[in-house]
C-alpha positions as CSV (number, residue, x, y, z in Angstrom):
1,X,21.4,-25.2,-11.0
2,X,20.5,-28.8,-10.7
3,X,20.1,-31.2,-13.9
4,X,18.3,-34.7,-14.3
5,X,18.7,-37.2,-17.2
6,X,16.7,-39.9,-16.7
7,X,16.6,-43.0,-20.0
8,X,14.5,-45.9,-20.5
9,X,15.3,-48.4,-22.6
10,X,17.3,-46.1,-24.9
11,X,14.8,-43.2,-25.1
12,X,15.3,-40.2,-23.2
13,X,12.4,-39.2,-20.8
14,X,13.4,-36.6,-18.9
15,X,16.4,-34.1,-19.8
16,X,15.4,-31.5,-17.0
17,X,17.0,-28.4,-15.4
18,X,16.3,-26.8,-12.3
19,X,17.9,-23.1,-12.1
20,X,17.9,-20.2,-9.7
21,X,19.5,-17.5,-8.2
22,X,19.6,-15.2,-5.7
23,X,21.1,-11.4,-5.9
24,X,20.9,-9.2,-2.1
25,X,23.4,-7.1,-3.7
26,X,20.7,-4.3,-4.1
27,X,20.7,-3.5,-0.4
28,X,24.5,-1.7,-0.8
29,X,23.4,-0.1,-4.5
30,X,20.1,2.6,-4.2
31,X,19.4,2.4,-7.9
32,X,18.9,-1.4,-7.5
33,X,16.4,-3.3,-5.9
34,X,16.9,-5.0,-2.6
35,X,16.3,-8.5,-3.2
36,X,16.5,-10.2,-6.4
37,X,14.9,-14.0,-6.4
38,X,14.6,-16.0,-9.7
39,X,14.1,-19.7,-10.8
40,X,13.7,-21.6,-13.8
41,X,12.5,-24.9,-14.4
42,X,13.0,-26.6,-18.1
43,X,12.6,-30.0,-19.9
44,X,14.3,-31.2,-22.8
45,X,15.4,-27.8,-23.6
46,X,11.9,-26.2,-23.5
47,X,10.7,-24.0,-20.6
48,X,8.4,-25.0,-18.2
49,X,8.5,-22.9,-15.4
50,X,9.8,-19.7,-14.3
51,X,9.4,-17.3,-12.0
52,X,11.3,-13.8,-10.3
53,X,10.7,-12.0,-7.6
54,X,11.7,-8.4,-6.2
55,X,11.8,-6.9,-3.0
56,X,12.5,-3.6,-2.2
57,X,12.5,-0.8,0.6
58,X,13.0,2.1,2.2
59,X,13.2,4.1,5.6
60,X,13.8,7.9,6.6
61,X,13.6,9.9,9.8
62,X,9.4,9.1,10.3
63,X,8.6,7.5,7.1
64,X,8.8,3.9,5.5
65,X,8.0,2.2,1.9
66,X,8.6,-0.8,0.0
67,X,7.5,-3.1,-2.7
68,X,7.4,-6.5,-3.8
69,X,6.8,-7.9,-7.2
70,X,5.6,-11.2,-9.0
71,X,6.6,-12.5,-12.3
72,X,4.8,-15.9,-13.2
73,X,5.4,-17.2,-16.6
74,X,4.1,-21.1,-17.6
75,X,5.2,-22.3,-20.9
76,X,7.1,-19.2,-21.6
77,X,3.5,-17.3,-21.3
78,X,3.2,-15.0,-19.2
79,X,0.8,-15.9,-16.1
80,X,1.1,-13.0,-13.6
81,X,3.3,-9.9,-13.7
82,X,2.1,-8.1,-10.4
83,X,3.7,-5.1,-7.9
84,X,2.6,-4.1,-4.8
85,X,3.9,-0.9,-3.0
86,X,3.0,1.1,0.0
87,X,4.3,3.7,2.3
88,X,3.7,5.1,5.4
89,X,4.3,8.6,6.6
90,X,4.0,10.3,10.0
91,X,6.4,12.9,10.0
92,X,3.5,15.6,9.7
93,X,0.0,13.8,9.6
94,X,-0.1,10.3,9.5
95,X,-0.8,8.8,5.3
96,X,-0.6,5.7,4.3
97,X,-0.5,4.1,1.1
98,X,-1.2,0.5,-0.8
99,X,-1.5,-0.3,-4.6
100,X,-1.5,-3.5,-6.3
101,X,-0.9,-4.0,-9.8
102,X,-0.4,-6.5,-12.6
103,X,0.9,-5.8,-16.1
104,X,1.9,-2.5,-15.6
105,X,-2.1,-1.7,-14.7
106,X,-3.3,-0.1,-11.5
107,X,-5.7,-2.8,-10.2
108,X,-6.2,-1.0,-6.3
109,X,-4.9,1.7,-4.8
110,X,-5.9,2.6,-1.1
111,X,-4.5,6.0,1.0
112,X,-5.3,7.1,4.3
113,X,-4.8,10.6,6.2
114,X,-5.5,11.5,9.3
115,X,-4.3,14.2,11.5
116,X,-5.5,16.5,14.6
117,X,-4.5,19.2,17.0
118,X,-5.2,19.9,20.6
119,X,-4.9,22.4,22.4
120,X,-6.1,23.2,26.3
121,X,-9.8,23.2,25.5
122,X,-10.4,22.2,22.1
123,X,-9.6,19.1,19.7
124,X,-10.1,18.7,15.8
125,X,-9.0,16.3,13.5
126,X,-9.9,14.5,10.0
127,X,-9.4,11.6,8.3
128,X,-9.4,11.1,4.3
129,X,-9.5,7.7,2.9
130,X,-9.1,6.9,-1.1
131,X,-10.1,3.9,-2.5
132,X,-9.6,3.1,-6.3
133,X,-9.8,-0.3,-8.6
134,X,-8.6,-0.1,-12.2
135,X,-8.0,3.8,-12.2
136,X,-11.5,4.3,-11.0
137,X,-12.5,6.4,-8.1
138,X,-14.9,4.4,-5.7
139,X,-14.8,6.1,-2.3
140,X,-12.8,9.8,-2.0
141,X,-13.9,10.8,1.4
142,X,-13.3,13.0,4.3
143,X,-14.7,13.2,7.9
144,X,-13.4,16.1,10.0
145,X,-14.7,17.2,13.8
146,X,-14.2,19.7,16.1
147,X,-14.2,19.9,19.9
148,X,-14.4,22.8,21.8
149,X,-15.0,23.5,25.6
150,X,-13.4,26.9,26.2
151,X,-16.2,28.5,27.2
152,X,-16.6,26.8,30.3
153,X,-14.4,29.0,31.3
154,X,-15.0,32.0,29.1
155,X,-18.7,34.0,30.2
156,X,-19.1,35.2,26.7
157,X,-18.9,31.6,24.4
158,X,-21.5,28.7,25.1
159,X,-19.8,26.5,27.1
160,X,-19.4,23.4,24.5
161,X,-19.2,23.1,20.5
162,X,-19.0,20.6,18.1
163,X,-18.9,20.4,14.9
164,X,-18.8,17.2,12.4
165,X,-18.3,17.4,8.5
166,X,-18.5,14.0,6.2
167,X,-17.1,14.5,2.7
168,X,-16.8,12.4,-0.6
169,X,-15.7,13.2,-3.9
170,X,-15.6,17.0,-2.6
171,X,-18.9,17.0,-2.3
172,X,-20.2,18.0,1.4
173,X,-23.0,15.2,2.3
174,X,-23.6,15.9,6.0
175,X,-23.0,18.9,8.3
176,X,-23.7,19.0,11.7
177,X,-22.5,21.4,14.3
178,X,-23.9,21.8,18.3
179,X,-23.9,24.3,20.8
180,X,-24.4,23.4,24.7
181,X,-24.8,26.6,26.9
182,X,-25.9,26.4,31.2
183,X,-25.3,27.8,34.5
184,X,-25.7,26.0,37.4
């Protein structure tokens, strides 16, 4: 901490305190978080300014998350009290996440999937994407595809198909699928 007494003529102006801290102990305990950040600005023994922050993450075999949060206050009134988290996952498919708070309230929240397979002659694959602001849903889609050119080789399949499929909200809104046969 850091103090400042400051007198004019006999009257007191300032009578300030500066004050902070910082805790890393978090990365040795799990229940705690990571980083711990906090500082606190007062004049003649009334708060002006204060303010903490978190940080915290996390990593496994082929997955990561973390979050940082934001606590603002101004006058002892709290300004800002905000969070965000995400993760991201690619042990199976490949999801990813983001939300963003403040005062305990979901204000966006954003995840992504996408996965595939391929095998000698065919592909297919999706990819979902979420998008929500204050707990409402605004885009719940899903595209998937399919490849396939094994009958090239095969006499009795067409030679090429395809396939495309564009979801939201469950809700199938386009379907298209394609056959290409020849000889030459």
């Amino acid at each position: 901490s850091l103090g400042l007494l400051v007198r004019l003529d006999d009257e007191e102006e300032i009578d300030g305190l500066v004050s902070g801290g910082l805790d890393w102990s978090g990365t040795t305990h799990p229940s705690r978080d990571d980083i711990r950040v906090r500082m606190a600005v007062s004049n003649k023994d009334r708060e002006r300014f204060r303010m903490a922050m978190t940080a915290d993450g996390d990593s496994q075999d082929e997955a990561v998350s973390g979050s940082l949060g934001l606590a603002l206050f101004a006058e002892a009134d709290e300004k800002f009290d905000g969070r965000v988290s995400g993760g991201l996952d690619w042990s199976d498919a490949l999801e990813a996440t983001m939300t963003v708070s403040n005062k305990q309230r979901e204000r966006l929240h954003m995840a992504m999937t996408a996965d595939g397979d391929s095998q000698d002659e065919a592909m297919a694959g999706s990819l979902g994407l979420l998008v929500r602001t204050d707990a409402d849903d605004k885009l719940d889609g899903h595209l998937s595809g399919a490849v396939d050119w094994s009958g090239m080789t095969d006499a009795n399949r067409d030679d090429l198909q395809a396939s495309m499929t564009v979801i939201n909200r469950n809700r199938e809104k386009l379907h298209m699928a394609m056959t290409a046969d020849g000889n030459s």
